[in-house]
N, C-alpha and C positions, 0 to 999 in steps of 0.2 A: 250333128250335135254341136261342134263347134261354131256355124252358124248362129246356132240358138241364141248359145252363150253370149258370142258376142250381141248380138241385137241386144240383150237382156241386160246387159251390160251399159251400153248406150243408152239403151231406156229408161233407167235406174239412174243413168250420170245426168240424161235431157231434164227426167221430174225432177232431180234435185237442182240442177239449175235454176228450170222455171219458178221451183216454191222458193227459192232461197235469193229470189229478186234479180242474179245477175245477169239476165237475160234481159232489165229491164235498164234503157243507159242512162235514163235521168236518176235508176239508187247508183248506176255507178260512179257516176258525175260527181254526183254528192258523198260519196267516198271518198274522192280526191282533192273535195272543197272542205279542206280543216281551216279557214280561214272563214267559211260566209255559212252554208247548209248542210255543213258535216253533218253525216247521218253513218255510226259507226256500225251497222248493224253488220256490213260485208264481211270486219274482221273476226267475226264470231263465225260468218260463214266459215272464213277460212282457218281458225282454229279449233271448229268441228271437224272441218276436213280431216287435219292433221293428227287429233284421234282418235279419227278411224282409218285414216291409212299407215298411221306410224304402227300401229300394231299389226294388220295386215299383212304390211310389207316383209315383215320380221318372220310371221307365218308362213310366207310366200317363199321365202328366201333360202327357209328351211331345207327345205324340199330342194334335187337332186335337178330335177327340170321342171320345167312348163306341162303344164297337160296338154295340151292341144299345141305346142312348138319343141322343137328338139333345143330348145336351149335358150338363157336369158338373153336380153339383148339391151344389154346395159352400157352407155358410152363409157369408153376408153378412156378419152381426155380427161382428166381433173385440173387442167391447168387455167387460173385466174388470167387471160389476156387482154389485151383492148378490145380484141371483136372481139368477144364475150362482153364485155362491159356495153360497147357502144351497140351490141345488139338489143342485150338487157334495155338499154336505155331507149333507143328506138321502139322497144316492145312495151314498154309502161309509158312513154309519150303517146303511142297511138291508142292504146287503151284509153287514157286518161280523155284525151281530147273525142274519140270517137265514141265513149262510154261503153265498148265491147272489148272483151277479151277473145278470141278465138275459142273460145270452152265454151265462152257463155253464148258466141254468134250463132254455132253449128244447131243450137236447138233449139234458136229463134229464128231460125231460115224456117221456121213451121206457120210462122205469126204472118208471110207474106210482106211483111217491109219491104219498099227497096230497099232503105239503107242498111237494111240487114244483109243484102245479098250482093251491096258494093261493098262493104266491109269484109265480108267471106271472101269478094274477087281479087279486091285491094289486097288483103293476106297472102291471097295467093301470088299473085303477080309478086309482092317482097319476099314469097320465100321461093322463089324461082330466081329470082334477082341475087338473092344470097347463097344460093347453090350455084346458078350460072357463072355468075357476075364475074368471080374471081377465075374459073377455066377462061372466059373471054378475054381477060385484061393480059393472061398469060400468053396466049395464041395470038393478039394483038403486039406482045412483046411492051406491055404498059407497064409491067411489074418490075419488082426488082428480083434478082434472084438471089437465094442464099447461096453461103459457101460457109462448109465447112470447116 
């Protein structure tokens, strides 16, 4: 069952992708050109989004656990830092210039692109980079360490 769900899930997040253009990177392009071919349609995408998940979330939240997991899995951290920022910003830089976001690439790896599927590899190789990156610099003795 849990299977299902998820697939159903996926399925449901890939269509609304697909209809809602961000799968496509010339509307995303023009998203981020408020200067020449602003084309504002994305931001409606995303304040659709917002509610239907802002009340969802509320729904969801409600409730004691997960159906299908023993418990939420909600980060820890709430603290505003430079990684935080300078990842943010690494992550709406390559959105911008490659016209994909990671949401919108996974269900346009179906369209057969290469560039769809250097963008999925590229994603990955930086989020391997940014989980590795920092254990190597440590074991290499590159880092500073803190003290208490």
């Amino acid at each position: 069952m849990r299977l299902i769900v998820t697939y159903a899930i996926g399925l449901i997040f890939g269509i609304g992708i697909s209809i809602s253009g961000m799968a496509n990177p010339a509307k995303v392009i023009n998203f981020f050109d408020v200067a020449g071919t602003w084309d504002p349609s994305l931001a409606f995408v995303m304040g659709g989004a917002l509610l239907v998940a802002f009340p969802g979330f509320m729904l969801v939240f409600r409730r004691s656990k997960p159906t299908f997991e023993p418990g939420y899995q909600v980060p820890s951290n709430t603290k505003i830092d430079g990684r935080l920022i300078a990842g943010s910003a690494v992550f709406g830089i390559g959105w911008g210039i490659a016209g994909f976001c990671p949401g919108g690439a996974l269900p346009a790896l179906g369209t057969g692109r290469s560039e769809v599927f250097l963008f999925v590899i590229a994603s990955a190789v930086g989020v391997l980079i940014a989980r590795l990156g920092p254990q190597l610099l440590n074991r290499a003795g590159l880092t500073r360490t803190q003290t208490s």
